[in-house]
N, C-alpha and C positions, 0 to 999 in steps of 0.2 A: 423862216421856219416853216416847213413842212408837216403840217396836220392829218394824218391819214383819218379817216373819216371812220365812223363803226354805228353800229346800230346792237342796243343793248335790249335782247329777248332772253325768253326763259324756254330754255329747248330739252324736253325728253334726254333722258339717261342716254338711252338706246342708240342716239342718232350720232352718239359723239363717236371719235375713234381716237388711237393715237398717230400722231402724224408721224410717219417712218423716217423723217431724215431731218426728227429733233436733235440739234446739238448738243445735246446730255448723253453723255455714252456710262459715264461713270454712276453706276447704282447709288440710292440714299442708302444712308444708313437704318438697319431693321428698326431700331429703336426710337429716331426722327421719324419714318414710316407711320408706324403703330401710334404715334404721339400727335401726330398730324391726322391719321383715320380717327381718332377717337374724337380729337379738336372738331372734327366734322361732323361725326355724330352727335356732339354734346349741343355743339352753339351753330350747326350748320355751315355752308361755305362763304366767307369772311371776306373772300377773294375770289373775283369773275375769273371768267376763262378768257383765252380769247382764241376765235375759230375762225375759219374759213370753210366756206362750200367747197365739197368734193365732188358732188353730183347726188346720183339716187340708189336706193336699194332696192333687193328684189321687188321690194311694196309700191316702190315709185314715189318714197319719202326721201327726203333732201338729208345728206347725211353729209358730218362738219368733221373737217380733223383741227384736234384741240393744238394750234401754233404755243400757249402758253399755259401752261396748268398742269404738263404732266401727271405730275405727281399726284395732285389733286383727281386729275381724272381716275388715275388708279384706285385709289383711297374711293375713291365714291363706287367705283366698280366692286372692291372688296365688300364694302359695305352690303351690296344686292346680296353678293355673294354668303351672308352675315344672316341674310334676311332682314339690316336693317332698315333698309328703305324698297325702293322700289326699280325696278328697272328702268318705269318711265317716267323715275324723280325730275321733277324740273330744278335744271342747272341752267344758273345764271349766266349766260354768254355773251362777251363783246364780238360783231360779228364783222369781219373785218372784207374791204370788197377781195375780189379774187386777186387783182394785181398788187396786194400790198409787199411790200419788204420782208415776210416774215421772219426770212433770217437773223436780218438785222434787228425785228424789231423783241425776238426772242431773246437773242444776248442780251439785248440792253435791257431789255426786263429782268433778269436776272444779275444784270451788272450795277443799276441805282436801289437795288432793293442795299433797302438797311435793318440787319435784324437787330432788336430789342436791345439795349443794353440790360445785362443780367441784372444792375442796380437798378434800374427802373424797374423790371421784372420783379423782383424783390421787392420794392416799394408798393407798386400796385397793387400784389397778390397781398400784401398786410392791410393796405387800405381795406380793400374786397371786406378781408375777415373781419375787421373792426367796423364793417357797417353790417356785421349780421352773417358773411357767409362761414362756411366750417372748413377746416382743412380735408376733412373725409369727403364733402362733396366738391371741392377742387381736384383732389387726388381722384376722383372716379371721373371726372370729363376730360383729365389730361391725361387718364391711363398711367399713373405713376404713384409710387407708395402713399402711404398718409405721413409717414417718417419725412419722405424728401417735402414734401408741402409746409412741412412745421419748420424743418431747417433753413427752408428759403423766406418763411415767415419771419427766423430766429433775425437771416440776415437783412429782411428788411425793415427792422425796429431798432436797429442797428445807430448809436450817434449819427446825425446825418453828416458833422462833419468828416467823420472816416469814412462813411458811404461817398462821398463827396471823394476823397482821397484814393478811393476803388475806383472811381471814375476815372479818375486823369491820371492814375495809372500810376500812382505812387507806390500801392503796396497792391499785393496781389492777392487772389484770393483765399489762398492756405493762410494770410494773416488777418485778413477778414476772417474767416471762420474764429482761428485763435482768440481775439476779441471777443467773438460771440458766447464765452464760457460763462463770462459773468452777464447775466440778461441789464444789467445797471449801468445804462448809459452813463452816468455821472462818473463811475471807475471807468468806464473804458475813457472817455473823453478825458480823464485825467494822466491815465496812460500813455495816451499818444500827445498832450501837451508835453508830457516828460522826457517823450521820445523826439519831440520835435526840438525841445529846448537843447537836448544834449547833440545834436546836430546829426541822431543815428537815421540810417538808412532800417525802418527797423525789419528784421526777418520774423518769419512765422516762431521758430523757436524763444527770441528773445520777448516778443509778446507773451506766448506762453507764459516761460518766468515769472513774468511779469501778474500778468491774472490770475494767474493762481497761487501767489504768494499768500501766504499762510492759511491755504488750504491743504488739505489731507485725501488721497486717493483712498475708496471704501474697500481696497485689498492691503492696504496695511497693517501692519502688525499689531498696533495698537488698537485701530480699529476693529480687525477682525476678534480681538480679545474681547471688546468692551459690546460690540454691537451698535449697529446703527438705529436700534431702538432705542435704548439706553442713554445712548446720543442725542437723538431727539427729545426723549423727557425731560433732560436736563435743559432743555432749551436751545440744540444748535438746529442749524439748516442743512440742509442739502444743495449740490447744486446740480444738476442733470448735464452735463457736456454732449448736447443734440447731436455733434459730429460724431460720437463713439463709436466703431464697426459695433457693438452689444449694445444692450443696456445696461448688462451688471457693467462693464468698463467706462460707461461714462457716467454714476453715481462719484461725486467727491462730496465730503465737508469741508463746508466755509470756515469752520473754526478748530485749525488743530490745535489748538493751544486748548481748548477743553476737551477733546477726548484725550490728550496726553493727561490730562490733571485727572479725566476719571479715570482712564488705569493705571497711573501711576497709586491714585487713592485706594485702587484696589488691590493692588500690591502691598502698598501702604499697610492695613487692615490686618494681613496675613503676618505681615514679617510685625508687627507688633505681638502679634499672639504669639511667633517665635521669641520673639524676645525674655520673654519669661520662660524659655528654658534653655535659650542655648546662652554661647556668650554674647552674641554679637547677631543680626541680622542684618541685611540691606536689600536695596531695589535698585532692578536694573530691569530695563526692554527687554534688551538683549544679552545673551551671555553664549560664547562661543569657546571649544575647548583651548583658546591661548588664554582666554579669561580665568578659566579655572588651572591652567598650570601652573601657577606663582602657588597655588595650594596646597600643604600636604593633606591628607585627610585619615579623620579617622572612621571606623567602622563598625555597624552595629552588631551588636551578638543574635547568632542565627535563633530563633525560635525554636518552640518545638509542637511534636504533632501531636492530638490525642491519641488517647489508646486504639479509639476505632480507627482511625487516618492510618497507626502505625501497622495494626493489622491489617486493613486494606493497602497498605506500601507491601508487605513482608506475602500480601498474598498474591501481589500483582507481579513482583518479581520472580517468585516461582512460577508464575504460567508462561512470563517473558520465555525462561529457560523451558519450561517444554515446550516452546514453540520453536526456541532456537532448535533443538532438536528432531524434529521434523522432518524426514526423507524428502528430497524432490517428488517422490509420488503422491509423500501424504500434502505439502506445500499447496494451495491452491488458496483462490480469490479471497474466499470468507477467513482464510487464518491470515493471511496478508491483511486484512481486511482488520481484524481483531489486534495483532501487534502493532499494529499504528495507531490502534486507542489505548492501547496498555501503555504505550511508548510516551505517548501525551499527557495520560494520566497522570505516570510516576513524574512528570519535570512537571505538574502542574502542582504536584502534592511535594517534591522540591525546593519549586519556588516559594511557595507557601512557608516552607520553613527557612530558606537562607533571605526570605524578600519580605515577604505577606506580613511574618511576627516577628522581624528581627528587631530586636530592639541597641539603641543605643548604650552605654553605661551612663551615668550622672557625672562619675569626675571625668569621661570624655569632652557631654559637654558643656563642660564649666571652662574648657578651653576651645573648644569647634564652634560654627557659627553657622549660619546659613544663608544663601541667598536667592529671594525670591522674584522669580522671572517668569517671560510670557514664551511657551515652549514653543517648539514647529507645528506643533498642530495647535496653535494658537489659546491655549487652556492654561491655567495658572500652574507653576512648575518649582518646583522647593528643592534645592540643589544644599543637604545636608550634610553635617560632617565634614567642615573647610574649616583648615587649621591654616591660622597667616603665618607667614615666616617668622615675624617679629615673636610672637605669641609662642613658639616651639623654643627658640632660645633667651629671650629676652630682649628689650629693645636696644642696648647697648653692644650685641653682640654680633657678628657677621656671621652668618649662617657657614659658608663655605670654609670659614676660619675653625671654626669649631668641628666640622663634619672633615678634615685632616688627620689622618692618625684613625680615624673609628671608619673608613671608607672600605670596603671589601671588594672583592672580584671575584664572580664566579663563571667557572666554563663548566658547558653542558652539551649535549649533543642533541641537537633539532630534533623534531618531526622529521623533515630531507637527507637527513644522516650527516648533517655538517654540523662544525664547531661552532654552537652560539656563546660570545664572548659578553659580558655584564660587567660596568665600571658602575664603580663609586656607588652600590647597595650599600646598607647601612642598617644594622638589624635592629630589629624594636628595643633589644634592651642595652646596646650601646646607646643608640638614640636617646632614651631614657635619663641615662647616664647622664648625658652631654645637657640635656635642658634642665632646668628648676623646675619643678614640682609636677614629676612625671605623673601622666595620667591615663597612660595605657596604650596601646601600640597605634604608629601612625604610619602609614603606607602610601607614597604614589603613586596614584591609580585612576583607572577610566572613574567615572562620574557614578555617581550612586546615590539614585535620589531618596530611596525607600528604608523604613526602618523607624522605631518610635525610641522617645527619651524612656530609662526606668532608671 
């Protein structure tokens, strides 16, 4: 074995070069780069160089091209360039005679290098913090977020036996992360005995499944009704999923089975207050219009406006019509401007009458029921005036059997100027007719949540 000989000094910034017929032609990458200049400036250079004499410079100083270290040499030259050091920072140099091998002895410097395994990396950078150091000052000497320091933190507290299992290259790291959901070694180590026991190869997704079994994502519907405060009072946890691209995406609760119970409760609450005045109330999450077609319904009587509402209608209608009136000369911005508040006003004074005071009758609903649910915009939502099938004719009777013979058809002529054709209408006082103990007209119709019991 052949020992090439070096002598290890501390040589001036200045005097280094780069050697021009290094065998690295292929660029590092930016982000390697910056990561490695920063490892420099934080903990210093970790790694000698190794140089040879090239001769002298204009000063008749001995100047060394760097055979190993590229990259380092770079990174240290940035640095001057930073202002963080100095031109004639001493860097630690193996200096090698003029006859050595350097070609050979470059490659092979580059060919036994072994980098870190990431599970080590992981392991250590936790050790670090559990004797004192912070993720905020790791993330500022490696030039990388304080988010990735905490994640590589998350992965190195990790069961050591699936850290173990990342090693030798069982599972890879998107199932490494997966695990990392729940921070309680005890559940993940449980996991992957279940997985080992059923003989799976396991992937990123079936882990998933798996850890987060009877948790609840903080954008679900129950959740977003009930709140994550509310949640908490009651005594559930959160669990932060470190991998999430957001923060709001990686909020879950550990316990859906209680925020189901608190808005179910709070659903609960309402539809008893219904109860006392319709027939029938229930609770549902969700309700979607197939859910409400099985219903007929009935509808509330329109309200009505006071005297002043009815003269501010009777007086907003007349200016509408002098406006419609209006030559193209007289037409301009400000009356455009005005007919679009008149126009708002009358459907707001409208709606107030067909919506705001409509009220129900009493023998409606001594037959209609209601049901209470968590709307789209996540707010509690009271879907009024649902008549069951059973309840329109009686439970012995087939609906479609009885609405034979009272069934009508009517043709009309569109909006588009075509034939619209209508089967099987059926008017409120045949309908009537056809059930026991009519109680006032029942219509199939969009959804209609508004309107009080009189």
């Amino acid at each position: 074995m052949t020992v090439t000989e070096r002598t290890l000094r501390y040589l001036p910034l200045d005097r280094l070069v780069p050697w021009t017929e290094h065998p690295r032609k292929t660029p590092a990458e930016s982000a390697a780069f910056k990561q490695l200049k920063a490892s420099i400036a934080a903990h210093g250079l970790l790694e000698n160089l190794l140089v040879r004499a090239v001769g002298k410079d204009d000063n008749g100083d001995d100047r060394y091209e760097v055979v190993a270290g590229a990259r380092r040499l770079a990174a240290l030259q940035a640095l001057v360039g930073e202002n963080a050091i100095s031109q004639v920072h001493p860097v630690p140099c193996h200096v090698l005679p003029a006859d050595s091998p350097v070609e050979v002895m470059c490659v092979v410097e580059n060919m036994v290098r072994t980098a870190l395994h990431p599970a080590d990396r992981f392991e250590a950078l936790a050790k670090h913090i559990h004797s004192g150091g912070t993720a905020p000052e790791i993330a500022a000497s490696l030039r990388v977020s304080t988010k990735k320091v905490e994640q590589w933190l998350r992965l190195g507290e990790m069961a050591p036996d699936i850290l173990d299992a990342y090693r030798a290259g069982e599972i890879g790291i998107k199932s490494l992360k997966a695990f990392c959901f729940t921070p309680n070694t005890q559940r993940q180590r449980s996991i992957w005995e279940k997985l080992k026991a059923e003989h799976n190869v396991p992937g990123s997704r079936e882990i998933w499944r798996l850890v987060t079994e009877g948790c609840i994502h903080s954008s679900a519907r129950a959740v977003r009704f009930v709140g994550v405060p509310a949640y908490e009072a009651a005594g559930g946890t959160l669990i932060h999923n470190i991998f999430a691209e957001t923060d709001d995406g990686g909020i879950w609760l550990e316990d859906a089975a209680l925020i189901k119970k608190l808005a179910r409760d709070r659903l609960e609450a309402t539809a008893k207050e219904l109860r006392a005045e319709w027939s029938w109330a229930e609770v549902r999450e969700h309700v979607n219009r197939r859910d409400t077609a099985r219903f007929a319904r009935v509808h509330p009587v329109p309200g009505e406006l006071t005297e002043d509402e009815i003269k501010e209608y009777d007086r907003l209608l007349a200016r509408r019509d002098h406006l419609a009136e209006l030559n193209q000369d007289e037409w301009n911005e400000e009356a455009e401007s005005e007919s679009e508040r008149v126009e708002t006003r009358l459907e707001e004074l409208r709606r107030l009458e067909e919506v705001g005071r409509a009220v129900f009758r009493r023998k409606d609903m001594e037959i209609a029921g209601a049901i209470v649910t968590i709307g789209d915009d996540y707010t509690l939502r009271v879907i009024q005036g649902l008549v069951r099938p059973e309840d329109i004719f009686g439970p012995d009777a087939h609906p479609v059997e009885l609405c034979v013979g009272i069934a009508e058809t009517t043709v009309t002529v569109g909006d588009d100027g075509t034939l619209h054709v209508f089967k099987g209408l059926v008017t409120p006082e045949k309908l009537a007719d056809a059930r026991t103990g009519s109680a006032g007209p029942i219509h199939a119709s969009t959804d209609h949540d508004g309107g009080k019991g009189r």
